[in-house]
N, CA, C and O of each residue as an XYZ file, in Angstrom:
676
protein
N     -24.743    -12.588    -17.213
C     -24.857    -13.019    -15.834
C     -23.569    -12.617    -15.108
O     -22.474    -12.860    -15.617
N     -23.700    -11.941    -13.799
C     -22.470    -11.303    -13.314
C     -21.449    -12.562    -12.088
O     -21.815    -12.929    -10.972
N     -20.642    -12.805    -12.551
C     -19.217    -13.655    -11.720
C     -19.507    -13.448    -10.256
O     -19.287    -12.314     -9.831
N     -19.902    -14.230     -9.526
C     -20.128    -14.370     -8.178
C     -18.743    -14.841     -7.682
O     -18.588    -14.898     -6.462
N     -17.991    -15.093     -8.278
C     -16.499    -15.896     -8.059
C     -15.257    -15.282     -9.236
O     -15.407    -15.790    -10.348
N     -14.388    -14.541     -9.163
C     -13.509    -14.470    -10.129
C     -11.695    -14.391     -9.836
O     -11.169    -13.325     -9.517
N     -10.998    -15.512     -9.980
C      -9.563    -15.641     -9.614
C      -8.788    -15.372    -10.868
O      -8.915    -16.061    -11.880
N      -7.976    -14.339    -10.766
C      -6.842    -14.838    -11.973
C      -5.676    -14.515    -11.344
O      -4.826    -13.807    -11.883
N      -5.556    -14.996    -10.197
C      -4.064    -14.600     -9.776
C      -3.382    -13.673    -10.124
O      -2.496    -13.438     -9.302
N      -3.384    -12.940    -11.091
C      -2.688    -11.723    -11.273
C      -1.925    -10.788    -10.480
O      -1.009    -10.027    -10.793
N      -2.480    -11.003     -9.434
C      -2.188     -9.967     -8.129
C      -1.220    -10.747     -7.531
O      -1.109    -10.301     -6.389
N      -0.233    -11.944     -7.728
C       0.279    -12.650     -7.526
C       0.410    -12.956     -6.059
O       1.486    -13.252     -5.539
N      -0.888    -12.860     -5.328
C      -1.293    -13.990     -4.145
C      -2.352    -14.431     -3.953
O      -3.322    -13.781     -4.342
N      -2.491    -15.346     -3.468
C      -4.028    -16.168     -3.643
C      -5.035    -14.834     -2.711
O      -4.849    -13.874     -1.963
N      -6.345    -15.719     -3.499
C      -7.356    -14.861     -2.738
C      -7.572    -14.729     -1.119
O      -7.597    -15.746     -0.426
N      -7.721    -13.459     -0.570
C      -8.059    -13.597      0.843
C      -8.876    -15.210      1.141
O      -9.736    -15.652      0.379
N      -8.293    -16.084      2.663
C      -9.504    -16.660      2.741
C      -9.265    -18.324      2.035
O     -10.053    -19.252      2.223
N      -8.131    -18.401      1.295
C      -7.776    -19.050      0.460
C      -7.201    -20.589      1.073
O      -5.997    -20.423      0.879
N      -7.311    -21.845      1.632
C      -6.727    -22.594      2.291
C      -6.087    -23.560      1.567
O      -6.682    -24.347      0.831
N      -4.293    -23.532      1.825
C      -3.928    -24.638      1.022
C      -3.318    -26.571      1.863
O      -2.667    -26.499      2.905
N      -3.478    -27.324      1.558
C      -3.186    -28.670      2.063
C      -2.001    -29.036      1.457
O      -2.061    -29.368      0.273
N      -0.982    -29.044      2.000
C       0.409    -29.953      1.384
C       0.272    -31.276      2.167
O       1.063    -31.474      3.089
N      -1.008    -32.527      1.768
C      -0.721    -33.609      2.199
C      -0.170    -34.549      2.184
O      -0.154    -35.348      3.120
N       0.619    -34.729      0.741
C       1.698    -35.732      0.561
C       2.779    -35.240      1.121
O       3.442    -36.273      1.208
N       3.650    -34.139      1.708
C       5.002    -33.935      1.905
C       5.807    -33.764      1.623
O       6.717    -33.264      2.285
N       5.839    -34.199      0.195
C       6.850    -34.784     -0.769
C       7.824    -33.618     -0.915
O       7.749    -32.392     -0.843
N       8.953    -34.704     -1.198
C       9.731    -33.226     -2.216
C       9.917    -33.045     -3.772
O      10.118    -33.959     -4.571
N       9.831    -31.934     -4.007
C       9.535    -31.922     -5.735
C      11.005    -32.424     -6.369
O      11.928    -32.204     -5.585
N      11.315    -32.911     -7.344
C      12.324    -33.639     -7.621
C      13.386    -32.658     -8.820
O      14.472    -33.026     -9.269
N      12.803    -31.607     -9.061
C      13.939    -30.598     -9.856
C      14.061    -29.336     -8.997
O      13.009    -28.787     -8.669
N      15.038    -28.899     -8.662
C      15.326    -27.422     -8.238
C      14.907    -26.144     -8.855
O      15.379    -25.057     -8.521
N      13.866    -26.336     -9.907
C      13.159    -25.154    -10.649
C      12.217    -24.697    -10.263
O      11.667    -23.655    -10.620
N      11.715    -25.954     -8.931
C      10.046    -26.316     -8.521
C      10.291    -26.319     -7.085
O       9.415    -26.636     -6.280
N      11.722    -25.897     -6.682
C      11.866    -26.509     -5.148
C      10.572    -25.526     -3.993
O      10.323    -25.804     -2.820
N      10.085    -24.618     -4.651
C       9.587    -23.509     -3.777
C       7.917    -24.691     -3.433
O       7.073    -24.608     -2.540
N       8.010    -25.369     -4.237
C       6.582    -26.342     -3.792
C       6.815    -26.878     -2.417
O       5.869    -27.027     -1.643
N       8.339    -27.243     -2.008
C       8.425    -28.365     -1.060
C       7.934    -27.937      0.234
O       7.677    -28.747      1.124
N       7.841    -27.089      0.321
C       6.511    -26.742      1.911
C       5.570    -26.342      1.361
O       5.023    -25.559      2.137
N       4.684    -26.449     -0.117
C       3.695    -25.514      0.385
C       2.731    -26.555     -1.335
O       3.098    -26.904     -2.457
N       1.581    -26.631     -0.605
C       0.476    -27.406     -2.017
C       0.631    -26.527     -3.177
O       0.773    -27.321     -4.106
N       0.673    -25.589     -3.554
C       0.602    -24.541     -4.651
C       0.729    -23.697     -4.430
O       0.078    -23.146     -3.543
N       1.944    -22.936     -5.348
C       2.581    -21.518     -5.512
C       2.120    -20.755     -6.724
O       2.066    -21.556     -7.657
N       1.631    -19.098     -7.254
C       1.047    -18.858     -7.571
C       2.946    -18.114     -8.490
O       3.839    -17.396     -8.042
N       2.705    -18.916    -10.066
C       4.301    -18.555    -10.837
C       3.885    -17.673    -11.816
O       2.849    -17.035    -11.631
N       4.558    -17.528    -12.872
C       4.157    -16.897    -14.344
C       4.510    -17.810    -15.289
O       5.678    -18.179    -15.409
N       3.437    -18.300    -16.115
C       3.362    -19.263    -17.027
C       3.883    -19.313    -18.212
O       3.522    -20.197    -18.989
N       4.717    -18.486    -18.530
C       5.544    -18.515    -19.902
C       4.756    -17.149    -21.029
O       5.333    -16.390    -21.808
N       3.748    -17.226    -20.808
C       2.727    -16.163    -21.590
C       2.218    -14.739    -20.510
O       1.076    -14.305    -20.361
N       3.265    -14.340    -19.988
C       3.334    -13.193    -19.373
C       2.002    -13.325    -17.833
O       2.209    -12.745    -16.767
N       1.009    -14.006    -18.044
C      -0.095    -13.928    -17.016
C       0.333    -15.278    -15.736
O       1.177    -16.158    -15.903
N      -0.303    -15.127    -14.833
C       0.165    -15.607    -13.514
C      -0.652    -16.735    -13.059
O      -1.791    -16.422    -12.712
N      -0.307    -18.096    -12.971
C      -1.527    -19.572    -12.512
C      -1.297    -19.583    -10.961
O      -0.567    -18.744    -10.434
N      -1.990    -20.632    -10.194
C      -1.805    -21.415     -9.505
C      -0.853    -22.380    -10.101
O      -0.978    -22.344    -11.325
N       0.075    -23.254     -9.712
C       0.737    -24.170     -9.755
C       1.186    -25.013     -8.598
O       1.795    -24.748     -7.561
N       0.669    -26.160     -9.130
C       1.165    -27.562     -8.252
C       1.909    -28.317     -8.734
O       1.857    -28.311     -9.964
N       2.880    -29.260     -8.135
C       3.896    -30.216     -8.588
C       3.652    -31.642     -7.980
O       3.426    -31.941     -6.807
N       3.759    -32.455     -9.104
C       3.463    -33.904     -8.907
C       4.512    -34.851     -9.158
O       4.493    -36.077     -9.051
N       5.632    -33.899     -9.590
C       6.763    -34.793     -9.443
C       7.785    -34.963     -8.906
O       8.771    -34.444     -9.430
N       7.929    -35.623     -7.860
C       8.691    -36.045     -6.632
C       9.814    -36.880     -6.585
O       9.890    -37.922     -7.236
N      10.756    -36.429     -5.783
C      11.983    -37.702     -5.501
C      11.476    -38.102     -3.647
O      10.980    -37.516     -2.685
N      11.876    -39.148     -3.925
C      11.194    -40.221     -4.275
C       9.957    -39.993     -4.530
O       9.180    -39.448     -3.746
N       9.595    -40.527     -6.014
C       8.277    -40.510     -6.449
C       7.257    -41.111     -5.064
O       7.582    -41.905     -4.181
N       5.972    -40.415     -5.272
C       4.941    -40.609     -4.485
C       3.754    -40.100     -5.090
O       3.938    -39.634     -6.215
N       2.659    -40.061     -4.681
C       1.541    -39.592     -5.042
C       0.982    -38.428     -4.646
O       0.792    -38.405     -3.430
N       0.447    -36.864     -5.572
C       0.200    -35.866     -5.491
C      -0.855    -36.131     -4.200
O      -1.453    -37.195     -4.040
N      -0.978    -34.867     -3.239
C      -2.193    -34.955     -2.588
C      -1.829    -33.448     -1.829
O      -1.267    -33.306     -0.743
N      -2.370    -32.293     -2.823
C      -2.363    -30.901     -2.705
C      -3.526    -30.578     -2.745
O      -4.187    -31.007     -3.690
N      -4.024    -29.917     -1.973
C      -5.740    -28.978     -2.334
C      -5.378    -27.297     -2.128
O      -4.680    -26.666     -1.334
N      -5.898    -27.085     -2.823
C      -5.989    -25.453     -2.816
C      -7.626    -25.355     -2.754
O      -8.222    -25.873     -3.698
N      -8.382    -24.747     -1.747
C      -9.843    -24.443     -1.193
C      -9.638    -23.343     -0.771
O      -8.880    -22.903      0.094
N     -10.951    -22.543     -1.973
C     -11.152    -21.055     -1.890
C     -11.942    -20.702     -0.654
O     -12.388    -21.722     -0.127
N     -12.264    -19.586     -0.017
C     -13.170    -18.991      1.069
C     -14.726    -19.646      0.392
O     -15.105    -20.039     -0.711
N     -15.297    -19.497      1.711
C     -17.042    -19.565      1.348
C     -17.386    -18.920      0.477
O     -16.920    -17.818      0.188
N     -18.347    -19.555     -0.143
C     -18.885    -18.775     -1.347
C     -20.188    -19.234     -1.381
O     -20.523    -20.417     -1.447
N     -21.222    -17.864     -1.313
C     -22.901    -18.413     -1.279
C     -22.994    -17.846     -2.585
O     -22.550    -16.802     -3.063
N     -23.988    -19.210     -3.263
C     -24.404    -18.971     -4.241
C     -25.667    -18.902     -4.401
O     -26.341    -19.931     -4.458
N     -26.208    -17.677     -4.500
C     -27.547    -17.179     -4.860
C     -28.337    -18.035     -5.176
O     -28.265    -18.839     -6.106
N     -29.584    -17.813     -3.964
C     -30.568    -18.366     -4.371
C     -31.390    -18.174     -5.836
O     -31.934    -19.036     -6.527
N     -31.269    -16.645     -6.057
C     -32.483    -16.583     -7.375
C     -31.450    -16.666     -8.646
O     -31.627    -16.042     -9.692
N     -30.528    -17.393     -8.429
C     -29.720    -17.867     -9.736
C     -30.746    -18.791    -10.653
O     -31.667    -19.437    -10.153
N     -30.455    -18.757    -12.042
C     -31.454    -19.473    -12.462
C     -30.410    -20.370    -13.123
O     -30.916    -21.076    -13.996
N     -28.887    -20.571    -12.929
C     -27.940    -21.218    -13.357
C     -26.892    -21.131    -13.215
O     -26.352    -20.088    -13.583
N     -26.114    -22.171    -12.620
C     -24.321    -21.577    -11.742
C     -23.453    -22.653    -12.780
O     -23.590    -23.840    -13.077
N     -22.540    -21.629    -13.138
C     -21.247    -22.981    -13.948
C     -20.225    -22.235    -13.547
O     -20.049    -21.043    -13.799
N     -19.217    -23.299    -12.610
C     -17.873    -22.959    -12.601
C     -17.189    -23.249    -13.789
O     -17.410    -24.283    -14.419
N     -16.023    -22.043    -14.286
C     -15.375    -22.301    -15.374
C     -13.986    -22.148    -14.876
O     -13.930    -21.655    -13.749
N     -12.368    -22.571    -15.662
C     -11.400    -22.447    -15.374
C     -10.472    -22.766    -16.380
O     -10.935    -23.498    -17.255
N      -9.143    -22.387    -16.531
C      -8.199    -23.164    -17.267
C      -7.134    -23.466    -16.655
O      -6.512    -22.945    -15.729
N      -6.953    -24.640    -17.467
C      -5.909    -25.660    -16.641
C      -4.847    -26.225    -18.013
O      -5.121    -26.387    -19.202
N      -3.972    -26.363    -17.493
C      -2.605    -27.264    -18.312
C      -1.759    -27.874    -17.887
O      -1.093    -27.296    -17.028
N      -1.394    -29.167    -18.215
C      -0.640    -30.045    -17.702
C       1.219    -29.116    -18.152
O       1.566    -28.409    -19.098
N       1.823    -29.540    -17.129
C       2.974    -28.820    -17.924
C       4.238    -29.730    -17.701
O       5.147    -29.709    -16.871
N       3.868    -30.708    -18.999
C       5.153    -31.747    -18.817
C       5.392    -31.233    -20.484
O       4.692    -30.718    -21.355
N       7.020    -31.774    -20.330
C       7.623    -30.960    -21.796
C       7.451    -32.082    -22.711
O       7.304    -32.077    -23.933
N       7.501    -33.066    -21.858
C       7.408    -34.430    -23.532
C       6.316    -35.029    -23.406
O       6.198    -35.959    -24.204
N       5.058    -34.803    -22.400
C       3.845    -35.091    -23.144
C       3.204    -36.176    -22.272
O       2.012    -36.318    -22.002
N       4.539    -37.107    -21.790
C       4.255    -38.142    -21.154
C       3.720    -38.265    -19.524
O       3.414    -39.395    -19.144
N       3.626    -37.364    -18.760
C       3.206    -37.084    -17.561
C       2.386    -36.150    -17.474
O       2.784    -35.030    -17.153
N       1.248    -36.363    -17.701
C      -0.298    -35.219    -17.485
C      -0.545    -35.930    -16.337
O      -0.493    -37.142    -16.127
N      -1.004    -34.396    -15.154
C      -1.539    -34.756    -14.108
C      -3.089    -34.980    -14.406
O      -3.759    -34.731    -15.408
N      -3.442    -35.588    -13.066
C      -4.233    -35.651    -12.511
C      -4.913    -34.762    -11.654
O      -4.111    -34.201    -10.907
N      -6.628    -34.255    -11.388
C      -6.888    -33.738    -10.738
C      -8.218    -33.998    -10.086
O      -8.429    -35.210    -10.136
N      -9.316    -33.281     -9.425
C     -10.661    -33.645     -8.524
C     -11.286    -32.469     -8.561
O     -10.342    -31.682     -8.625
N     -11.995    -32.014     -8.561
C     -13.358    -30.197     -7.678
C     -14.241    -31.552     -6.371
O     -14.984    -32.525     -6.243
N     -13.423    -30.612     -5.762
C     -14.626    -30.926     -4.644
C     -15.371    -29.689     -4.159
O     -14.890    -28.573     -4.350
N     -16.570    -29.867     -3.517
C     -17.622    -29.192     -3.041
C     -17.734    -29.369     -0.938
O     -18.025    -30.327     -0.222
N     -17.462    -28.384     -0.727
C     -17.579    -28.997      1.103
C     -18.724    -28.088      1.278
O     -18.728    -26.900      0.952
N     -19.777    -28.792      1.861
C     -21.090    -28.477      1.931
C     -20.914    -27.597      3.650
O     -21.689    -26.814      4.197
N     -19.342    -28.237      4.194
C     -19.692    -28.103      5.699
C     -18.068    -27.124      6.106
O     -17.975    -26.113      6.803
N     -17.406    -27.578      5.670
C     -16.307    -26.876      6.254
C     -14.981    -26.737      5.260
O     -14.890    -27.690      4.487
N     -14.236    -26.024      5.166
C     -12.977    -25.556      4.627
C     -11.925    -25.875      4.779
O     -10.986    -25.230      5.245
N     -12.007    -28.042      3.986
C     -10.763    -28.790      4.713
C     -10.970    -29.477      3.428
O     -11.811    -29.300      2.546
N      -9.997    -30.300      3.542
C      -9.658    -31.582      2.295
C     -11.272    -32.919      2.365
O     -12.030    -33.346      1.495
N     -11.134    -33.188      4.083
C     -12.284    -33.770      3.909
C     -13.839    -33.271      3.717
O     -14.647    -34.029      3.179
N     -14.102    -32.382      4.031
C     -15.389    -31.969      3.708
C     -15.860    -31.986      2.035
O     -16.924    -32.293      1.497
N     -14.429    -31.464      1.443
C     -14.362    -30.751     -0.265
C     -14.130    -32.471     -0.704
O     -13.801    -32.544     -1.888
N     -14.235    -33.963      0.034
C     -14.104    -35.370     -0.634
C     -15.517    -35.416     -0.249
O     -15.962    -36.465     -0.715
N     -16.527    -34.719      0.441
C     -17.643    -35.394      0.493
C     -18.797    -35.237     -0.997
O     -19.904    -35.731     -1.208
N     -17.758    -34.155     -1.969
C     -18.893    -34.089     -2.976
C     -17.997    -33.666     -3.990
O     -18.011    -32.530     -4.465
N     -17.001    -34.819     -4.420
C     -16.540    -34.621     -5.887
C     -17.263    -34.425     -6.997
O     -17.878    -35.409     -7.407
N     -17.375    -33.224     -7.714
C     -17.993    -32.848     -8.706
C     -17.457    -33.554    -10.264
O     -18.285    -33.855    -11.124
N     -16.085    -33.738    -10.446
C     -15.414    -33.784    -11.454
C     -13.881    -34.295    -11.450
O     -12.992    -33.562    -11.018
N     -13.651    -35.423    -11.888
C     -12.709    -36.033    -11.658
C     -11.790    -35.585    -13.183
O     -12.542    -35.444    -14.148
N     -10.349    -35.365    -13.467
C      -9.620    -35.058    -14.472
C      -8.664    -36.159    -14.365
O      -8.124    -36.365    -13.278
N      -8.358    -37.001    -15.541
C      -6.934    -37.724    -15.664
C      -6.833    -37.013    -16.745
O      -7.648    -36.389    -17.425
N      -5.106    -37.296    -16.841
C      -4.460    -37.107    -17.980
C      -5.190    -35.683    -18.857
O      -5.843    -35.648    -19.901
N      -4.669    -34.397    -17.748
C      -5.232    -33.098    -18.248
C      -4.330    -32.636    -19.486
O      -3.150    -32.975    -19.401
N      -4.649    -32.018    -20.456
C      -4.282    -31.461    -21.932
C      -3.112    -30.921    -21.491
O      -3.112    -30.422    -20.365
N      -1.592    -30.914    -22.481
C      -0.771    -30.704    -22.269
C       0.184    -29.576    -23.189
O       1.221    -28.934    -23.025
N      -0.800    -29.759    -24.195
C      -0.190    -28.658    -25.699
C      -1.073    -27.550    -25.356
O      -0.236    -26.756    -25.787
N      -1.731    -27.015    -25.083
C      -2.485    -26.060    -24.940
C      -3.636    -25.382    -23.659
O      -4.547    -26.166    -23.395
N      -3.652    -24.614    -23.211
C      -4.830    -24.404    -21.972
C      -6.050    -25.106    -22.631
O      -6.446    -25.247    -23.788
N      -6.318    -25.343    -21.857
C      -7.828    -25.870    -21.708
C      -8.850    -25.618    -21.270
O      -8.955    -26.385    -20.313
N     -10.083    -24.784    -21.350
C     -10.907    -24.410    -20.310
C     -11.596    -25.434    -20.054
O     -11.578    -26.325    -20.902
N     -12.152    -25.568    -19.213
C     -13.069    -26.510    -18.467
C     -14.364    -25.897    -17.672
O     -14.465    -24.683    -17.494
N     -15.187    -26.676    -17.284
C     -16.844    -25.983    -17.329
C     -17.477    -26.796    -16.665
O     -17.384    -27.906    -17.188
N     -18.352    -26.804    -15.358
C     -18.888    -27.853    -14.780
C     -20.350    -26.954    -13.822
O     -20.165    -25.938    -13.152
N     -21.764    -27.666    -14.002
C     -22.500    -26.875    -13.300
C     -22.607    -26.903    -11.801
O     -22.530    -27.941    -11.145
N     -22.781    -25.760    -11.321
C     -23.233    -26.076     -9.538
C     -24.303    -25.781     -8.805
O     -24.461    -25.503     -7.616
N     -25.591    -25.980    -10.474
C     -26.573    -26.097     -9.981
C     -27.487    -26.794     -8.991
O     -28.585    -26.370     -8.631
N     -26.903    -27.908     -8.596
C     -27.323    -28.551     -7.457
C     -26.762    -27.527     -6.200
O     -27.442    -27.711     -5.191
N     -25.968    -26.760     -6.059
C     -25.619    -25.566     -4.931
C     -25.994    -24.781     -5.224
O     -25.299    -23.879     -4.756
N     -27.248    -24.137     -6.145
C     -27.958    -22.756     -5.779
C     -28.555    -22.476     -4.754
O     -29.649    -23.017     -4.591
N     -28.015    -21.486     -3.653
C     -28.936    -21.173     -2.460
C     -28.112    -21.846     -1.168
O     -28.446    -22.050     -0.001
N     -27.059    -22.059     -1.807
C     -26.551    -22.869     -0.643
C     -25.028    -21.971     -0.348
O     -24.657    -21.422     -1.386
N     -24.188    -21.748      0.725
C     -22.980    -21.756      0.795
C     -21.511    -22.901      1.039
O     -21.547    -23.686      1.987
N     -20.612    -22.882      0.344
C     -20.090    -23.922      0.244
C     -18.558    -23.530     -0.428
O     -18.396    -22.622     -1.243
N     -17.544    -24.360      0.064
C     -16.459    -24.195     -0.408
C     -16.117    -24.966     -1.697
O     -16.801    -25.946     -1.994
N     -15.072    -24.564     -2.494
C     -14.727    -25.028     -3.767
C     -12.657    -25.377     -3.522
O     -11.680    -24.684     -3.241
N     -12.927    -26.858     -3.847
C     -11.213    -26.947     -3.399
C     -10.896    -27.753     -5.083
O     -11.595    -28.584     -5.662
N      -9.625    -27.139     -5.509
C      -9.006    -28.126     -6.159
C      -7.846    -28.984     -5.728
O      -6.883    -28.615     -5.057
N      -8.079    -30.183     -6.213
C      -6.974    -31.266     -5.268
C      -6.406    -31.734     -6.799
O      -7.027    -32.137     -7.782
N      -4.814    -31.481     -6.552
C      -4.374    -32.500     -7.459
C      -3.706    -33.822     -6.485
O      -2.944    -33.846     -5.519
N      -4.469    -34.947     -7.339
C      -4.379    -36.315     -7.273
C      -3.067    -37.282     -8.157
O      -2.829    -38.488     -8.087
N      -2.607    -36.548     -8.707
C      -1.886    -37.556     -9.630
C      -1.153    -38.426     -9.070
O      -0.383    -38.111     -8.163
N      -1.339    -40.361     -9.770
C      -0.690    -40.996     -9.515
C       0.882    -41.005     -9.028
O       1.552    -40.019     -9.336
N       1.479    -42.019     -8.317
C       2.573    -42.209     -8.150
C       3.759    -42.120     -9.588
O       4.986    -42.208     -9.572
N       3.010    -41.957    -10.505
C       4.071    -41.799    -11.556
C       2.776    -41.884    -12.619
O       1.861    -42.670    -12.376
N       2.756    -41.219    -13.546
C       2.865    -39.990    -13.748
C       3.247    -38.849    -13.197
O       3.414    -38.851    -11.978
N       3.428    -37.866    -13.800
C       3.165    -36.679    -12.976
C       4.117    -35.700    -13.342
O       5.227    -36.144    -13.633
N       3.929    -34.277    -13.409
C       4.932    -33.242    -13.131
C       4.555    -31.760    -12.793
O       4.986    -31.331    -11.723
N       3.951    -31.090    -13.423
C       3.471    -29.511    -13.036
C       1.922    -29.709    -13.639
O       1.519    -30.434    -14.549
N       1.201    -28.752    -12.746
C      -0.558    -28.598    -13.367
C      -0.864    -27.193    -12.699
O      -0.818    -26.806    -11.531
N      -1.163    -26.638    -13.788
C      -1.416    -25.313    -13.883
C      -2.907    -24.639    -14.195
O      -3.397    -24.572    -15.322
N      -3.567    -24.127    -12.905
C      -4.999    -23.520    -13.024
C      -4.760    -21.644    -13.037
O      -3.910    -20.965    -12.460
N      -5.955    -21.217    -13.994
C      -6.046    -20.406    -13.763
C      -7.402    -19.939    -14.248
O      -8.209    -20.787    -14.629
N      -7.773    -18.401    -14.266
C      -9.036    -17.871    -14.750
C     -10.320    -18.942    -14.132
O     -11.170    -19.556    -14.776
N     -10.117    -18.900    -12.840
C     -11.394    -19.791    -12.576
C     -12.683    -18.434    -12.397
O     -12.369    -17.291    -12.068
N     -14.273    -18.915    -12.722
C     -14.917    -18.050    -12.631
C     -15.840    -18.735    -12.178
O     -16.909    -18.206    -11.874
């Protein structure tokens, strides 16, 4: 079945079309990460030569994550006979103890934070931290329909530190 959707950042800038939300403000709380403090997610190199999205959830003064990264419209074929978004993600705290948090929302209507809260698909706590993780969710209820795809990281006021997406398809 051929990828109606394929990101790997590689090209090290987000996709045309691409909308990001820095709604908490915050400032990131180490100078390794300072390039977050204007902007929801910066697109880094992950230690294994290939290139994520990255968001930061850990703040001075601690506060609570509230970043979305929402891709362009995307119609998904009517004569699909089956849609699954796939992706990998990793928490990237060094001692284990701060895995973010994250959400998929679906905006049936427009290319904002609230539209992509009117149809949370998949809620993540405490995402895997030793290893990528792929993850897999259907959007068969959106065959035939067009609609945006946002990821929001949510992480609590404490927890929290780096969360890293990539290879979404």
């Amino acid at each position: 079945v051929p990828a109606i959707l394929k990101i790997d950042f590689e090209t090290g800038v987000f996709p045309p079309g691409t909308a990001l939300f820095n709604l908490d403000g915050a400032t990131p709380s180490s100078g390794s990460i300072a390039s977050l403090a204007d902007s929801a997610w910066i697109i880094q190199e992950r230690g294994n030569g290939s290139l994520a999205a990255l968001g930061v959830s850990y703040y001075d003064p601690p506060t609570e994550a509230d970043d979305w990264m929402i891709f362009a419209e995307l119609e998904i074929p009517a004569d699909a006979d089956s849609v699954v978004l796939r992706w990998d993600a990793i928490s990237l705290t060094t001692s284990g103890s701060y895995p973010d948090h994250y959400e998929i929302g679906i905006s049936t209507t427009t290319q904002d934070p609230e539209g992509c809260l009117e149809n949370i698909i998949l809620s993540i706590e405490d995402e895997e931290h030793e290893d990528w993780i792929s993850r897999r969710i259907s959007l068969d209820d959106f065959i035939g329909q067009t609609k945006y795809i946002g990821f929001h990281l949510n992480t609590p006021y404490d927890p929290g530190d780096r969360l890293a997406i990539e290879n979404i398809i």
